[in-house]
N, C-alpha and C positions, 0 to 999 in steps of 0.2 A: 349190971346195966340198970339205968335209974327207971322205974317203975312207969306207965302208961298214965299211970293217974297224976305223974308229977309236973308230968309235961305241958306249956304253956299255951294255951290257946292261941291259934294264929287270927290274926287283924280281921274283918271282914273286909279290908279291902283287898288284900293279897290273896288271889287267888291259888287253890288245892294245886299244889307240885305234886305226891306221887299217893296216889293211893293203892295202887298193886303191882308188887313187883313180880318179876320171875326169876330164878337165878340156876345157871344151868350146871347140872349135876354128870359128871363123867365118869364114878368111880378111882378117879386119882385123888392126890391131894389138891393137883386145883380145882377141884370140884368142892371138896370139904373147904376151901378159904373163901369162894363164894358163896357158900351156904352160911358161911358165919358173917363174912361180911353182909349178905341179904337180909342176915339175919337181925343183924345188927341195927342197921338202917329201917324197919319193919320197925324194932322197938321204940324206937326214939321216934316214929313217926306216926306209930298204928296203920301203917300197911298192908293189906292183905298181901302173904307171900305164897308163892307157887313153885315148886321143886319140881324142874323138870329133866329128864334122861333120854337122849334121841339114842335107839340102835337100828344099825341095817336092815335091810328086810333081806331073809336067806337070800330070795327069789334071785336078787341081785347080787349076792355077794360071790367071790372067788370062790369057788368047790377045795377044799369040804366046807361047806356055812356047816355052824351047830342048827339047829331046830328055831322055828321063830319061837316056841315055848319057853326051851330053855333062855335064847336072847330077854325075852321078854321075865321072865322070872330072875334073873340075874339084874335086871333094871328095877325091878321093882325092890330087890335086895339092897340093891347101890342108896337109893330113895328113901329107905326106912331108915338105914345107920343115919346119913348125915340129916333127915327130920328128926329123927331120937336124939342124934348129939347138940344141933345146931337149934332148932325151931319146930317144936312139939306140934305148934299149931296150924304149922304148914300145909298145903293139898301136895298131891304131888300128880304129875301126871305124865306119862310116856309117850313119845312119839317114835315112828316109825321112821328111818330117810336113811339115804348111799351119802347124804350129806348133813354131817351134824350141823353145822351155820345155818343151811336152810328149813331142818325142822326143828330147829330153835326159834328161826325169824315164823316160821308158820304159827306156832304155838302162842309166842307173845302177840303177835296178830292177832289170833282166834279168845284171845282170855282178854284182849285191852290193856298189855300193861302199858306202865307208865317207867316203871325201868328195868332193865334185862341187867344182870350182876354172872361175869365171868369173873375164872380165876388165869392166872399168867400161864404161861408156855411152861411147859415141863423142866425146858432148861434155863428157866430165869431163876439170880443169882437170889437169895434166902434174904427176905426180906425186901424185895425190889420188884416192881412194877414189868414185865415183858411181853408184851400181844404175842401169841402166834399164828399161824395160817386161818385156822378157824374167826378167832377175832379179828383178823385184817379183811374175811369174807363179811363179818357182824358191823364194822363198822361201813362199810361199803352200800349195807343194802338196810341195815336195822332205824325203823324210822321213830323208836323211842330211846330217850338217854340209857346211855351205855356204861355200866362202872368194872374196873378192873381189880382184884384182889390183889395183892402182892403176895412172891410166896412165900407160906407160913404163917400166915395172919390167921388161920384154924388153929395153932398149937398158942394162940394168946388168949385164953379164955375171959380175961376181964378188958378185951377191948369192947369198945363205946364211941359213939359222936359225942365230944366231948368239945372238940375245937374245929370249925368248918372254914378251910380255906377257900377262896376264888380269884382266877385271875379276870382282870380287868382292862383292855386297850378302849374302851368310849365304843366300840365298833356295837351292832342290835344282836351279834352274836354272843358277846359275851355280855349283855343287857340278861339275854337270856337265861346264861347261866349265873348271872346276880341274884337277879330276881328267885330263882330256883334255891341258890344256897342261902338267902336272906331267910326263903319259909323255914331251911329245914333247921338254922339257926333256932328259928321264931319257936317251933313245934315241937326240938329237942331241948333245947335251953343250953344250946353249945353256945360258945363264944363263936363271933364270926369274922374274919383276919380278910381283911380284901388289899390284893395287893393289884396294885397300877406299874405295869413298864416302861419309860423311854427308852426306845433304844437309839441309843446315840451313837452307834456303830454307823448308822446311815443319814444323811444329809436330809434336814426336812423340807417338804414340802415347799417350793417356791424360794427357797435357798439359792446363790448363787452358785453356778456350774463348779465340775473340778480344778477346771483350770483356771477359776476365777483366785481372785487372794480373799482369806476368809480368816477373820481374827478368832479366835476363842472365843472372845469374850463377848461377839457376836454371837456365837453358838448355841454358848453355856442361855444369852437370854431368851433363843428361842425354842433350848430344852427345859426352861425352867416353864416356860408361858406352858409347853405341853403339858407339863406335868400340872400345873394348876390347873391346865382343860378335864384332866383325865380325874383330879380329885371332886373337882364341880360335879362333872356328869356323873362319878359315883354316887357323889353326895345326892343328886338331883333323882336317880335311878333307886335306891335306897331309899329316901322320901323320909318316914317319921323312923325308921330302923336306922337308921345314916347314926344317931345321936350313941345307940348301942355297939358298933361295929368300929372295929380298927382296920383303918383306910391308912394305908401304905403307898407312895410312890418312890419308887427308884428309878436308877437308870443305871445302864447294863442291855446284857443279853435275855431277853425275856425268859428264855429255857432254863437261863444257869440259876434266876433267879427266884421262880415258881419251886423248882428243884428245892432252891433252901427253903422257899414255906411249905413245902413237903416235909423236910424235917421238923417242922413242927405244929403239924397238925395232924388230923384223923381222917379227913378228909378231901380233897382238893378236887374243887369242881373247874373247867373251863368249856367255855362256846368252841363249837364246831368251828370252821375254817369259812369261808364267805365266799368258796367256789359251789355255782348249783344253787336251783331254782325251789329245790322239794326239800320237805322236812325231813331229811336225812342225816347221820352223824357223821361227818368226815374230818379228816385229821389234816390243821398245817402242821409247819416243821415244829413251832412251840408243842403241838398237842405229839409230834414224832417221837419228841427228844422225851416225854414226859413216861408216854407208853412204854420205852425202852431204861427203864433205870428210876422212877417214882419210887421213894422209901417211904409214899402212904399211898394208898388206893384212891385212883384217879376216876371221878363222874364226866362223860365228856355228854354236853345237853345238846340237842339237837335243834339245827337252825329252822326258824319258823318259813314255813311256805310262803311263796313269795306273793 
């Protein structure tokens, strides 16, 4: 990974996107592919990181519980390997809960981070992005951006932000996660890929009804005008970084398309969903399809309170 010292200073106008992360540790392997990708992101950014392991409290568990001691020594156990392997100069810290989601959302609460880094579902396929129950609780209630490991992304020891992708619709949610991946572009010295979708599956806005007769070529010019909207407000949101960054627009199905710039990047950031008033991270169907099957580790930023 490229050195702390190489790293480019960001703008004084762009304000600090992450300066402490937490990334949560279970003793599986998706706990080891979030520690490496935390870990990863931490370098390229100078982040403070925090390695955290929620276990049950006997009190509450099914008879026989082992000992809160042993629980607790077993945690601390899990904590040392993947700081020794992943991130020397991590903290680490143990929480107590009957629900790992909720004393994870506690923990990042109680330290301020700025992003919580899981790894996939146990049975997501090698090398591919998969939420499971715990993350579909983290995205529901977690009110800092949330990134997902793929799994196996721990057994690749010279991965890096190298190349930072983000999807872009003009909407202030994915303003959000623009702006977010422009800094970490700005702070790592990755290349930054922004891609914009029309989807022209659906009739735009103020278009004539189904029943009406509708030429192509009337279509084709009121998906092209979108698509110049959506490179503007890139352009516009982007600001003096716009000149550094490869702005993409296609048209297609937003999901199928994000998907390809997954394959070629390291990173892929997108805005929450534009349902709800609080700064919370929640998933549409683009951010569904991404969680389930992403061959790079997905950031999803959380929309600003209203």
């Amino acid at each position: 990974m490229s050195s702390v010292s190489k790293r480019r200073r960001p703008s004084e106008s762009r304000p600090t996107g992450i300066a402490r992360i937490a990334a949560g540790i279970d003793g599986f392997r998706s706990g080891e592919d979030a520690a490496a990708l935390a870990a990863a992101i931490a370098e390229a950014t100078g982040a403070e990181l925090l390695l955290v392991s929620v276990h049950p409290d006997p009190l509450v568990a099914v008879p026989p519980a082992p000992s809160w001691k042993a629980l607790h020594t077993r945690s601390e156990a899990i904590l040392h390997e993947a700081r020794d392997r992943h991130a020397p100069d991590a903290r680490v810290l143990i929480e107590t809960d009957w629900s790992v989601a909720r004393g994870l959302e506690r923990a990042v609460a109680a330290a301020h981070r700025d992003l919580l880094v899981v790894g996939s579902s146990r049975h997501a396929r090698e090398g591919r992005v998969q939420i499971g129950k715990r993350t579909r609780q983290l995205l529901g209630h977690a009110r800092c951006a949330l990134a997902v490991a793929p799994a196996g992304l721990s057994e690749h020891d010279d991965f890096r932000l190298a190349r930072i992708g983000v999807g872009f619709d003009g909407g202030p949610e994915s303003e959000a996660a623009l702006s977010l991946a422009a800094w970490l572009a700005e702070v790592s010295g990755a290349s930054l890929h922004v891609l914009g979708v029309v989807d022209d599956r659906l009739l735009p806005a103020g278009s004539p009804g189904l029943g009406a007769a509708l030429r192509i070529s009337d279509l084709d010019g009121v998906y092209d005008q979108r698509a110049s909207d959506l490179r503007r407000g890139a352009e516009r949101a982007l600001g003096d970084a716009a000149g550094s960054a490869a702005i993409e627009i296609a048209r297609g199905r937003p999901a199928d398309a994000l998907a390809a710039l997954a394959r070629e990047v390291d990173l892929l950031l997108i805005g929450s969903r534009r349902w709800g008033g609080v700064a919370r991270v929640l998933l549409g169907s683009t951010g569904e399809a991404l969680m389930h099957g992403s061959s790079c580790p997905v950031l999803v930023v959380p929309r600003s309170p209203a």
